[in-house]
C-alpha atoms as an extended CHARMM CRD file, in Angstrom:
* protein
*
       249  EXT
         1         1  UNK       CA             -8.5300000000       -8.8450000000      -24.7240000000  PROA      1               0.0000000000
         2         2  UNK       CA             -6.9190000000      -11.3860000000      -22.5510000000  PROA      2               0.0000000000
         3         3  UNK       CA             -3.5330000000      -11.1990000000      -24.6830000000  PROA      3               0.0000000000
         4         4  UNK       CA             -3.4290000000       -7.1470000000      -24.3540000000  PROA      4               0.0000000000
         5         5  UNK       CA             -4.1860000000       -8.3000000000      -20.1100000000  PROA      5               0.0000000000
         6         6  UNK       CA             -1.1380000000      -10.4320000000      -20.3310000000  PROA      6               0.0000000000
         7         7  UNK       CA              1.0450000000       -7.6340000000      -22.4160000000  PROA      7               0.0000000000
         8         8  UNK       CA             -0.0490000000       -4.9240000000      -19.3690000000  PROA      8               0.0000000000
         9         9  UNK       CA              0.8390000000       -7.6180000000      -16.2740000000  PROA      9               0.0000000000
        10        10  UNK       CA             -2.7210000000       -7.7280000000      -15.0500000000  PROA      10              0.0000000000
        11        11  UNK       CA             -2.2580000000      -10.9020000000      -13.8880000000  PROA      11              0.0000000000
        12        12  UNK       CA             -5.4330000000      -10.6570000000      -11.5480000000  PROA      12              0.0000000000
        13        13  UNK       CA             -7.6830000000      -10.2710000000      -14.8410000000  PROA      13              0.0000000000
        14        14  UNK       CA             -9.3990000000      -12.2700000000      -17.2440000000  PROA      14              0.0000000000
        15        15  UNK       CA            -12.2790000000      -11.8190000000      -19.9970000000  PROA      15              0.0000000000
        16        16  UNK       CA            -15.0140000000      -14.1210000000      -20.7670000000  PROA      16              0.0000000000
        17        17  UNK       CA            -16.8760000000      -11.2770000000      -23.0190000000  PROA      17              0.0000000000
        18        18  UNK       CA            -16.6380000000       -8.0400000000      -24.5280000000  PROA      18              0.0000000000
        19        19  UNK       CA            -19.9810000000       -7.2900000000      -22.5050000000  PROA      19              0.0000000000
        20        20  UNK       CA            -18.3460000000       -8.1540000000      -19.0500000000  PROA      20              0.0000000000
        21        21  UNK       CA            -21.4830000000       -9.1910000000      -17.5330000000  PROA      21              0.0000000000
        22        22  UNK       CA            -21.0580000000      -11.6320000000      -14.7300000000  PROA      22              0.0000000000
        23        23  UNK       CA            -19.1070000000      -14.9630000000      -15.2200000000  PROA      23              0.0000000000
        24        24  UNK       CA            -17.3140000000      -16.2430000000      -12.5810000000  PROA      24              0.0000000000
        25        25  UNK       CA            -14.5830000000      -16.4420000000      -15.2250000000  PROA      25              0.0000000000
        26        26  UNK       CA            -14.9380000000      -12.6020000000      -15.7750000000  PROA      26              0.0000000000
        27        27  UNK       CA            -12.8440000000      -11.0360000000      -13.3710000000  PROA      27              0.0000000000
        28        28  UNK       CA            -10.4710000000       -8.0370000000      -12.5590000000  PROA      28              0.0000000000
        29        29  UNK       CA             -9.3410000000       -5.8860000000       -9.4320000000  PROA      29              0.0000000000
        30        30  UNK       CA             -9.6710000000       -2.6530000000       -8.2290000000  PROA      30              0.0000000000
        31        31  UNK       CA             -5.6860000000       -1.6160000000       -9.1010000000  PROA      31              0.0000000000
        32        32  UNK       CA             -5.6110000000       -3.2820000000      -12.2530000000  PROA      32              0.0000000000
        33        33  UNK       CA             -8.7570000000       -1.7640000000      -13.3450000000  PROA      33              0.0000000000
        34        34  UNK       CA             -6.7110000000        1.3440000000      -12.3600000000  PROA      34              0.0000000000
        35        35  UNK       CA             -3.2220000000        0.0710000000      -14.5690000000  PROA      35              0.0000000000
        36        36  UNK       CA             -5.8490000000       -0.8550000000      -17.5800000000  PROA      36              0.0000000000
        37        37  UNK       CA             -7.1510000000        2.9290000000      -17.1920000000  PROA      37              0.0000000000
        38        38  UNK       CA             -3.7440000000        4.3920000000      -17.2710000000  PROA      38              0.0000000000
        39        39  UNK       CA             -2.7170000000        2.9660000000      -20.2520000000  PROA      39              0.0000000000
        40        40  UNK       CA             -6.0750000000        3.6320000000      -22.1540000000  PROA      40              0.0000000000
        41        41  UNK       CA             -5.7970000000        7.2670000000      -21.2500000000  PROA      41              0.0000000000
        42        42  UNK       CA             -2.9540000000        7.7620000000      -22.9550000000  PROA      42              0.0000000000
        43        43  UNK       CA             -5.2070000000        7.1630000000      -26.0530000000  PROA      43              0.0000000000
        44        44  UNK       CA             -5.9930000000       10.5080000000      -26.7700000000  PROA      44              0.0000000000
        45        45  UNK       CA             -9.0310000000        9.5260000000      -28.7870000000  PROA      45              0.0000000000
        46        46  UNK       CA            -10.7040000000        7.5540000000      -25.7610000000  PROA      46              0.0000000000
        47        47  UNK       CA             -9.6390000000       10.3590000000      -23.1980000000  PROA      47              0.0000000000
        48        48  UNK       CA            -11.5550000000       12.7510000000      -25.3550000000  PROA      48              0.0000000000
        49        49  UNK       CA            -14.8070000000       10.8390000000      -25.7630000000  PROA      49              0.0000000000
        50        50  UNK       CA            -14.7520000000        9.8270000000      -21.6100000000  PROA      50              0.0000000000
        51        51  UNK       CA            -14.2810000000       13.5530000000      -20.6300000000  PROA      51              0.0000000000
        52        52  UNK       CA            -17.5370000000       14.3650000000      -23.4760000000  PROA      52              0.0000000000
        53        53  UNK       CA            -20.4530000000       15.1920000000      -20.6390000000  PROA      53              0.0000000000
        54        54  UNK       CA            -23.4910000000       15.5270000000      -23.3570000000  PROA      54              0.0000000000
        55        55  UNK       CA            -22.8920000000       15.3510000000      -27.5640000000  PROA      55              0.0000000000
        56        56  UNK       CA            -25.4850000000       15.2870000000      -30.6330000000  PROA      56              0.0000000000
        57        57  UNK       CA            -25.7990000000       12.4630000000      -32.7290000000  PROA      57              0.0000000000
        58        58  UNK       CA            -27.6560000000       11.3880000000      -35.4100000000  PROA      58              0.0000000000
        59        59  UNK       CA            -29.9350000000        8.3160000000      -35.5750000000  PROA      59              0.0000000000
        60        60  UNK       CA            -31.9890000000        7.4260000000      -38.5870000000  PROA      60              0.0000000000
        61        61  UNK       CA            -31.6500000000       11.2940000000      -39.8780000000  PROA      61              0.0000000000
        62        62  UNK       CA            -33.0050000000       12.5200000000      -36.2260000000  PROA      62              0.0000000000
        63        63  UNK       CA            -30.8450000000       14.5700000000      -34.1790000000  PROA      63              0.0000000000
        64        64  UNK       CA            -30.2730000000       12.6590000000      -30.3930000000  PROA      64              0.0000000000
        65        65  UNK       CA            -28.6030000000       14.0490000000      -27.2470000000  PROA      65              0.0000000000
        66        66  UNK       CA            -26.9080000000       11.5120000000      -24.9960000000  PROA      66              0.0000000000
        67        67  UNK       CA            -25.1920000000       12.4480000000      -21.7600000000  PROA      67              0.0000000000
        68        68  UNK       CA            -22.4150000000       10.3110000000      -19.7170000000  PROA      68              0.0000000000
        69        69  UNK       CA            -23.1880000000        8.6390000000      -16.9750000000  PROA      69              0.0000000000
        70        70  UNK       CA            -20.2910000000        9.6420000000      -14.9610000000  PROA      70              0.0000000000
        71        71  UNK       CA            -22.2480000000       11.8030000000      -12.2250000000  PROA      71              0.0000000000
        72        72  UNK       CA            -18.7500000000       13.2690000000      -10.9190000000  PROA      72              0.0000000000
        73        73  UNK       CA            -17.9350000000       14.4200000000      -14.4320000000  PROA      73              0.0000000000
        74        74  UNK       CA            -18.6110000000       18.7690000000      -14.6290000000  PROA      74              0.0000000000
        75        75  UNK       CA            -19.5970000000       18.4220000000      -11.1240000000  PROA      75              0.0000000000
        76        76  UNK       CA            -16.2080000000       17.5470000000       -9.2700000000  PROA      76              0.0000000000
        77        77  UNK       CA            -13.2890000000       19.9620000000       -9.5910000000  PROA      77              0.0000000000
        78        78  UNK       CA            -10.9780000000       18.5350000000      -12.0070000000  PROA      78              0.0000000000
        79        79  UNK       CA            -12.7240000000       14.9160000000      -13.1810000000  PROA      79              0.0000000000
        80        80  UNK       CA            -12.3720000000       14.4120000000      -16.3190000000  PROA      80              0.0000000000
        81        81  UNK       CA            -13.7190000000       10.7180000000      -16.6520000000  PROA      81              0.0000000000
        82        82  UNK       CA            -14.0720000000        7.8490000000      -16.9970000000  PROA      82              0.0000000000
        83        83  UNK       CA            -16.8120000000        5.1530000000      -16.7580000000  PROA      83              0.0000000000
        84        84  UNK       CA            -19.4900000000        3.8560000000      -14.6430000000  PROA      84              0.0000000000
        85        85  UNK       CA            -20.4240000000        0.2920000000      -14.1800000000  PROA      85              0.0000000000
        86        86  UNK       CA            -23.2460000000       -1.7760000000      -12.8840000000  PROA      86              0.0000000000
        87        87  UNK       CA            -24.0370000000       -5.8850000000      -12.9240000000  PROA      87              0.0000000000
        88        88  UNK       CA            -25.6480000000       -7.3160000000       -9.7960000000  PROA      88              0.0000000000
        89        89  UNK       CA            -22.6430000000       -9.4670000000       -8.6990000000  PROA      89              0.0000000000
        90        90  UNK       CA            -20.4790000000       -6.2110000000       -9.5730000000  PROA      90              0.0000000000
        91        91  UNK       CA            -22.6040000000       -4.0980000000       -7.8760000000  PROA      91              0.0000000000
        92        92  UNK       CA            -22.2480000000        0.0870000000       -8.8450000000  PROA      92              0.0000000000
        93        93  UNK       CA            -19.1170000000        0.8470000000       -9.7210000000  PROA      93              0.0000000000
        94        94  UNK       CA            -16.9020000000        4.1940000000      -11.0620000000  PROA      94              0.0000000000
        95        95  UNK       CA            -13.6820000000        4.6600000000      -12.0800000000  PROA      95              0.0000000000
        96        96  UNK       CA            -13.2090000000        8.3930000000      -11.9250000000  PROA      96              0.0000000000
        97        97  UNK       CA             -9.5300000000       10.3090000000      -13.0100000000  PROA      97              0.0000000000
        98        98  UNK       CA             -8.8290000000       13.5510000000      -11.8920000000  PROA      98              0.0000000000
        99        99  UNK       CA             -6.4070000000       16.3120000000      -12.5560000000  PROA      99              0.0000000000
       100       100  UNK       CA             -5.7400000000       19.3610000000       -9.9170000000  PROA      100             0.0000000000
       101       101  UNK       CA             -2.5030000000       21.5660000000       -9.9150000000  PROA      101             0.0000000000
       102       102  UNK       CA             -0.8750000000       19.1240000000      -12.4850000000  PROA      102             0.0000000000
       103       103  UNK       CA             -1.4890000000       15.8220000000       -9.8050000000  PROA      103             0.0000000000
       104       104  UNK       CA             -3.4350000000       13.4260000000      -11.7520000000  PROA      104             0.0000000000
       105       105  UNK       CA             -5.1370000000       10.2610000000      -10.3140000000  PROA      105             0.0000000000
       106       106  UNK       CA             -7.0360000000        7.6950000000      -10.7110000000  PROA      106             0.0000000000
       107       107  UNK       CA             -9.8150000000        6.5360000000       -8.3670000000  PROA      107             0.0000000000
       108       108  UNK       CA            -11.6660000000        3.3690000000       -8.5570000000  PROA      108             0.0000000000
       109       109  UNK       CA            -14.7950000000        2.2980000000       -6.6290000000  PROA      109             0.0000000000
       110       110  UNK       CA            -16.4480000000       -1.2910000000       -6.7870000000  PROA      110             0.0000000000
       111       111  UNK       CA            -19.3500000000       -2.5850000000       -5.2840000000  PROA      111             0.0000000000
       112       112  UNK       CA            -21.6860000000        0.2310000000       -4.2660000000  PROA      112             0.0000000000
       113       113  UNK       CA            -24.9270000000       -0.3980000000       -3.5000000000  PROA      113             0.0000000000
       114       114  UNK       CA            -25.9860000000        2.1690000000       -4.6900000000  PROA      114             0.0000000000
       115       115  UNK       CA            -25.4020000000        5.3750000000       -7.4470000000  PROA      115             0.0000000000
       116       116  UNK       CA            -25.2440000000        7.9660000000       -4.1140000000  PROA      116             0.0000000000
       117       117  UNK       CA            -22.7700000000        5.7970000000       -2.4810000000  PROA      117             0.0000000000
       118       118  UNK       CA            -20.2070000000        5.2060000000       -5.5100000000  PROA      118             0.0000000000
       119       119  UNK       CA            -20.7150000000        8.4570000000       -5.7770000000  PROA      119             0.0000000000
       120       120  UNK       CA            -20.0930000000       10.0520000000       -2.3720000000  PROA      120             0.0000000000
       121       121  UNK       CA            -17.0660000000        7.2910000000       -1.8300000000  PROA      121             0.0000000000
       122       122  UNK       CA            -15.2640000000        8.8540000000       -4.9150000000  PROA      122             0.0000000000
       123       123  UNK       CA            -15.9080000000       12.0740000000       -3.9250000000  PROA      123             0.0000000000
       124       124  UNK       CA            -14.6230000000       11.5410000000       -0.6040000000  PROA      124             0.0000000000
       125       125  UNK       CA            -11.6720000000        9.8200000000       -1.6410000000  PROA      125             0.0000000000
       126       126  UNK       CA            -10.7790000000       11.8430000000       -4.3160000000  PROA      126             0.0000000000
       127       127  UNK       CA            -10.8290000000       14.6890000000       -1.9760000000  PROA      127             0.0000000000
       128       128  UNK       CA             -8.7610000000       12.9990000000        0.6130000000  PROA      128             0.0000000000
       129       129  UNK       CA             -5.8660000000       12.2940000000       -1.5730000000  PROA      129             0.0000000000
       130       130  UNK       CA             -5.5310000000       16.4110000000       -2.6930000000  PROA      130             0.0000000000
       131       131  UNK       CA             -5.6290000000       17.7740000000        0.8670000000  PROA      131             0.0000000000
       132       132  UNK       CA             -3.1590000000       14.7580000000        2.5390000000  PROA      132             0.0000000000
       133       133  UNK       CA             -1.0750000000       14.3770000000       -0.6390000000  PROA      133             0.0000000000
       134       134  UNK       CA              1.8180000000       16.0090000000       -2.6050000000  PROA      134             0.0000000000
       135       135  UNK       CA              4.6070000000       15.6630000000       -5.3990000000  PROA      135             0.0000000000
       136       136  UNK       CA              7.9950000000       15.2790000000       -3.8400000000  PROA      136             0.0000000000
       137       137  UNK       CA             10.9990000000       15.5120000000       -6.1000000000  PROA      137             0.0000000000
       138       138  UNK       CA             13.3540000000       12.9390000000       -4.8560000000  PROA      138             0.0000000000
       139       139  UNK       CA             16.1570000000       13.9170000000       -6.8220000000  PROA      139             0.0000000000
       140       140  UNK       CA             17.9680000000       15.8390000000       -4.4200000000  PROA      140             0.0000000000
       141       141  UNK       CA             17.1930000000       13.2750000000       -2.0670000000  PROA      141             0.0000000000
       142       142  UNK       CA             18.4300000000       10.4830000000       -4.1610000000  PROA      142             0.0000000000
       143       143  UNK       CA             21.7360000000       12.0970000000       -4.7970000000  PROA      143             0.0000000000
       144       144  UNK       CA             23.1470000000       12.7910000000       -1.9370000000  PROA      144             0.0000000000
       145       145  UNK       CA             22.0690000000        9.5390000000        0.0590000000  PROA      145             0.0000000000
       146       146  UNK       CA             24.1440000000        7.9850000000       -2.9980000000  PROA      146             0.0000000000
       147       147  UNK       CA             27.2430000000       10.5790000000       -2.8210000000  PROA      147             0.0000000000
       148       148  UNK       CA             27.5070000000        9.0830000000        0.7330000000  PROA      148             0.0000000000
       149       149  UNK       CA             27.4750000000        5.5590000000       -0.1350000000  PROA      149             0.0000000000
       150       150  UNK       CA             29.9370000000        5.7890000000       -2.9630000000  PROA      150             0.0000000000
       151       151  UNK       CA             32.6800000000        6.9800000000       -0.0350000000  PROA      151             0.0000000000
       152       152  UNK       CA             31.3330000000        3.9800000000        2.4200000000  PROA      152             0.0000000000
       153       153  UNK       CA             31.6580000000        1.7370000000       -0.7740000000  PROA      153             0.0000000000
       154       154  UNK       CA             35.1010000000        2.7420000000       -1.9740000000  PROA      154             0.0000000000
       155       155  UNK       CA             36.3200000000        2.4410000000        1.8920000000  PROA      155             0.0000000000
       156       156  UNK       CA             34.7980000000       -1.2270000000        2.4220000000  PROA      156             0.0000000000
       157       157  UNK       CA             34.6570000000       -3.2860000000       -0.8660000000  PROA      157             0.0000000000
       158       158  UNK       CA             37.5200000000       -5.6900000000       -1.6970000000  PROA      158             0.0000000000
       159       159  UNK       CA             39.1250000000       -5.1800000000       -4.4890000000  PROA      159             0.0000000000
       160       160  UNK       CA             40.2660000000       -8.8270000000       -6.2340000000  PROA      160             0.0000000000
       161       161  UNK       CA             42.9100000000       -8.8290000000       -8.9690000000  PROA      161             0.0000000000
       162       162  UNK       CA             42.9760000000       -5.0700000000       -9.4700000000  PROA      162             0.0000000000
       163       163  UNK       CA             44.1750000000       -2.2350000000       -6.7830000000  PROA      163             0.0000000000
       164       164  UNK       CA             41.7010000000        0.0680000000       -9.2920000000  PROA      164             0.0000000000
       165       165  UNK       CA             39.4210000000        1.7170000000       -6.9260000000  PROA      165             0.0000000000
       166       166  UNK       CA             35.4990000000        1.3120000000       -8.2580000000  PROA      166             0.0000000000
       167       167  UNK       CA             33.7850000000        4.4340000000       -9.4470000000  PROA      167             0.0000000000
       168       168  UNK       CA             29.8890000000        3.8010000000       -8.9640000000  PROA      168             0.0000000000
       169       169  UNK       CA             27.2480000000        5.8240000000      -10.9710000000  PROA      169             0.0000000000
       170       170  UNK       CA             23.7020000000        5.7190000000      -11.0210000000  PROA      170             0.0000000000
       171       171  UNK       CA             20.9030000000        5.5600000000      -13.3520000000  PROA      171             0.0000000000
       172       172  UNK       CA             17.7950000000        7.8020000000      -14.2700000000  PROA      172             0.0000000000
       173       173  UNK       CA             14.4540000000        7.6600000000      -13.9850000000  PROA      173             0.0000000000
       174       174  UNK       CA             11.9800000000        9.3730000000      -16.4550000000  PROA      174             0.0000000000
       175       175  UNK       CA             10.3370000000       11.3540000000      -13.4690000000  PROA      175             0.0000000000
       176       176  UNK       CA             11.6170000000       11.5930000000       -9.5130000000  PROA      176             0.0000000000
       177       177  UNK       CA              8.3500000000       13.1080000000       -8.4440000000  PROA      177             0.0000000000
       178       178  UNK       CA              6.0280000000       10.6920000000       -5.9740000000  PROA      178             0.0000000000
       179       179  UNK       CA              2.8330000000       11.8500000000       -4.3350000000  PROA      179             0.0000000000
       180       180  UNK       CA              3.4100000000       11.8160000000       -1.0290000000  PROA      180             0.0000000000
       181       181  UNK       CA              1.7360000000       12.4260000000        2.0880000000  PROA      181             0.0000000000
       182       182  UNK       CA              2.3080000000       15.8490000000        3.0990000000  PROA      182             0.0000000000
       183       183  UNK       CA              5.5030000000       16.6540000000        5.7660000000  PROA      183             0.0000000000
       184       184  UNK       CA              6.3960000000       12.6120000000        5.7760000000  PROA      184             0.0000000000
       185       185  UNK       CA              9.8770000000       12.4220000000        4.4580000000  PROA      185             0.0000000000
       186       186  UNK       CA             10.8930000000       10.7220000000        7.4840000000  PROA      186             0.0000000000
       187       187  UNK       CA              8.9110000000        7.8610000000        6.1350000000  PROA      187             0.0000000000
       188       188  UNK       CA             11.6280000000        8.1020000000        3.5260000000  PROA      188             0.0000000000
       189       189  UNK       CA             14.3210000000        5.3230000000        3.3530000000  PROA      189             0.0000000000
       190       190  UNK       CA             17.1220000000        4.2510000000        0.9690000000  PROA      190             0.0000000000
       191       191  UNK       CA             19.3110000000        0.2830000000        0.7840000000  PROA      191             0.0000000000
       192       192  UNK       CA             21.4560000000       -0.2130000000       -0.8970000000  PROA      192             0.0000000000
       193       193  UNK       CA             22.7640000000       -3.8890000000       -2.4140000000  PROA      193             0.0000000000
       194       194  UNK       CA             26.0090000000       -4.1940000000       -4.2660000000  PROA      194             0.0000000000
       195       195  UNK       CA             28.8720000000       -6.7000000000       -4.7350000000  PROA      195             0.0000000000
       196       196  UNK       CA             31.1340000000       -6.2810000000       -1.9450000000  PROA      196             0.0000000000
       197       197  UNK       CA             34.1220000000       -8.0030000000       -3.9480000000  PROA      197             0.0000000000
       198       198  UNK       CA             35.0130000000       -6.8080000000       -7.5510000000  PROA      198             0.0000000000
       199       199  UNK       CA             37.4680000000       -7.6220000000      -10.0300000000  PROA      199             0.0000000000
       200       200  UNK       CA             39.2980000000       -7.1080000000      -12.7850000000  PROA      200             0.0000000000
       201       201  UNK       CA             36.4000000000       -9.4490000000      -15.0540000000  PROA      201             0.0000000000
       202       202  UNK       CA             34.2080000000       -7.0120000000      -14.2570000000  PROA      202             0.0000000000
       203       203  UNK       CA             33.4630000000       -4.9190000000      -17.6310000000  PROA      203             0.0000000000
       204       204  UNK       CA             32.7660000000       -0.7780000000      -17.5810000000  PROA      204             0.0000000000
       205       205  UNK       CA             28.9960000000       -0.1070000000      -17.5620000000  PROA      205             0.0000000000
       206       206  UNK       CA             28.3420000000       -3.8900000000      -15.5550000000  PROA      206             0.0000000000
       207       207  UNK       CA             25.2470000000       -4.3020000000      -13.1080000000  PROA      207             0.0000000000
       208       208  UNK       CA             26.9520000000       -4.2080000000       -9.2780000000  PROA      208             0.0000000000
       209       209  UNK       CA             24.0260000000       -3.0670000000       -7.5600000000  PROA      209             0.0000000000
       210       210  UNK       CA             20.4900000000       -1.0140000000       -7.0160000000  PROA      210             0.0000000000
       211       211  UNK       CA             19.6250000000        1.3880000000       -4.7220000000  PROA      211             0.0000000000
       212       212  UNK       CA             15.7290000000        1.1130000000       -3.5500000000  PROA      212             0.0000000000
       213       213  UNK       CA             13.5130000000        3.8150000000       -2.2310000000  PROA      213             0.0000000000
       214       214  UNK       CA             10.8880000000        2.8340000000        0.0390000000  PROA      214             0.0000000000
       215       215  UNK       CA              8.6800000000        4.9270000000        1.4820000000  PROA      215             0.0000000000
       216       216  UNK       CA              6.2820000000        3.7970000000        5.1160000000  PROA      216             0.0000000000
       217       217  UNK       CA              8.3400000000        0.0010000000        4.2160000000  PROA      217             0.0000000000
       218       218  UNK       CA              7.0490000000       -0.2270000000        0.6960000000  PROA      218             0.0000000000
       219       219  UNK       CA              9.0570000000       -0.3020000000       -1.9980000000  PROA      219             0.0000000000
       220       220  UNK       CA              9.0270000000        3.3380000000       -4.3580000000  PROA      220             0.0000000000
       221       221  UNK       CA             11.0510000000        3.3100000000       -6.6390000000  PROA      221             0.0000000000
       222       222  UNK       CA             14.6420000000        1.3020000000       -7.6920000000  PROA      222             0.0000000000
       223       223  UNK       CA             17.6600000000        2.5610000000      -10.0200000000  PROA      223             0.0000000000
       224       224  UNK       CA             20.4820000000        0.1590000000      -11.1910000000  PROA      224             0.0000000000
       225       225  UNK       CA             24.1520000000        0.8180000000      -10.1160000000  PROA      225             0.0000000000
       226       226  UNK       CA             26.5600000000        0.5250000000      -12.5500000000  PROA      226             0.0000000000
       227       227  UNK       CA             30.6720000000        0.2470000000      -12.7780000000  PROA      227             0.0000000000
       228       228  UNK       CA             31.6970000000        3.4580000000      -14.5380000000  PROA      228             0.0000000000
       229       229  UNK       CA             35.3810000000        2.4090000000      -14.8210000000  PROA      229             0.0000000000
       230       230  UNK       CA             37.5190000000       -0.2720000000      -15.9850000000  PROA      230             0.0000000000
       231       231  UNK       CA             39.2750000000       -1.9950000000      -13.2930000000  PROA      231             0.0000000000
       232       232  UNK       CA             43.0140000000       -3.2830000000      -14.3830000000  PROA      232             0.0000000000
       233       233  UNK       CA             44.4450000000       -6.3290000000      -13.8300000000  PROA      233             0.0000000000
       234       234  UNK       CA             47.2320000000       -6.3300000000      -11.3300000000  PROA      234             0.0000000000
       235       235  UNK       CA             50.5380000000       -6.8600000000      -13.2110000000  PROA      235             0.0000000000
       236       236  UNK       CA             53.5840000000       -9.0100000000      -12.1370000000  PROA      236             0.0000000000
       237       237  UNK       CA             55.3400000000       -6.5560000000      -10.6840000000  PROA      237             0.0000000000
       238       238  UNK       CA             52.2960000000       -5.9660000000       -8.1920000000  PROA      238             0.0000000000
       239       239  UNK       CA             52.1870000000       -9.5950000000       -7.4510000000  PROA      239             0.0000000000
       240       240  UNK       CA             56.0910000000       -9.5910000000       -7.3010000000  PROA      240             0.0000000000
       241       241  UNK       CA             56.6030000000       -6.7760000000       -4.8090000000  PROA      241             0.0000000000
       242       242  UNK       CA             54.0840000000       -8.4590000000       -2.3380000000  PROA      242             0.0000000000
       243       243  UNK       CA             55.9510000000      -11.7120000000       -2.6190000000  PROA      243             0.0000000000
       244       244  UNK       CA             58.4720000000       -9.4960000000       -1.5110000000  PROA      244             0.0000000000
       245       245  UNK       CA             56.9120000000       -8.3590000000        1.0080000000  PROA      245             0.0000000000
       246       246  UNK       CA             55.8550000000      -10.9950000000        2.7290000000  PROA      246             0.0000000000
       247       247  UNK       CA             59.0010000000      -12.7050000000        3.1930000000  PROA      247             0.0000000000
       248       248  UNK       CA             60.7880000000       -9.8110000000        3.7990000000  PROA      248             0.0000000000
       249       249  UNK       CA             62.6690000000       -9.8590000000        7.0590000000  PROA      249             0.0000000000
């Protein structure tokens, strides 16, 4: 358990026991909780069995009904699991995920005192995010902020061993939507860091650069900038004309 922690970067958790009642060497946080959720979701297996509200099963040839504990689950628009959680140092806990109009999130609440509060607290925040939240595609966005920088680039780097001018491109992520809070693009804001001196040892396809998306200061989202051309050596002649040049009278 603590190897697959390590593999996920959930640096703030450890496991004493596959129980995970409380040891002060038993620990985890709120967001990782959420990270460790994420990935066991995509288990389609374990989604299926967290998003079961009652099933039938069979115990010593007699039929038994068992129901999840998940109170929000087939009572919440759009829950579809995923566990509950009680020890006394722990207190009552849920992680709940959710799905409305193809935004899905995950909600995690530690340390109720009680069923009704863990309860109303994911309710309430669940709510909050889908009536202050939407996706914003960032592509557009993305583009043109970088179509602008390639002419401040071209105009301002210095160029070393090579008069080839640098032709910067950009690269892809798997998905440019973000929740966002609704009508706050001017919490957008893009920097940009890249080598302002290149040269002619600079391979096609190198790392110059990234270009970071932060939105209210934190940091979003970040794509690598890349050389797209070869830049050519100057040749003697270059270097011989500006000899010429310079003590020219």
């Amino acid at each position: 358990m603590n190897q697959k922690a390590e593999s996920l970067n959930l640096t703030h958790t450890h496991f004493v026991t596959p129980h995970g009642l409380d040891d002060e060497n038993h620990y985890t946080t709120a967001y990782e909780l959420a990270l460790l959720t994420d990935y066991a979701l995509k288990n389609e297996k374990f989604k299926n069995i967290v998003a079961t509200k009652t099933t039938t099963i069979n115990v010593n040839g007699y039929p038994r009904t068992i129901s999840n504990t998940n109170e929000l689950l087939g009572n919440l628009n759009g829950v579809y699991g995923v566990k509950t959680g009680f020890t006394f140092n722990a207190g009552r806990c849920l992680v709940s995920s959710c799905n409305r109009n193809g935004m899905d999130i995950i909600v995690v609440v530690l340390g109720a005192d009680t069923k009704n509060q863990r309860t109303r607290d994911s309710r309430n925040v669940i709510n909050y995010i889908y009536e202050n939240f939407e996706y914003v595609n960032l592509s557009d966005y993305i583009e043109k902020s970088f179509a602008e920088y390639q002419k401040f680039y071209e105009a301002n780097v210095h160029l070393e061993k090579t008069t080839t001018l640098p032709i910067l491109t950009l690269t892809k992520l798997d998905n440019y939507d973000f929740p966002l809070k609704e009508n706050s693009s001017n919490a957008l804001q893009i920097k940009f860091y890249t080598l302002n001196k290149v040269s002619s040892q600079l391979e096609a396809k190198s790392k110059i650069g990234s270009l970071a998306v932060y939105y209210e200061n934190q940091l979003l989202c970040s794509l690598n900038i890349l050389l797209e051309n070869e830049l050519l050596q100057n040749s003697w002649h270059y270097y011989f004309v500006n000899i010429l040049k310079k003590f020219s009278f």
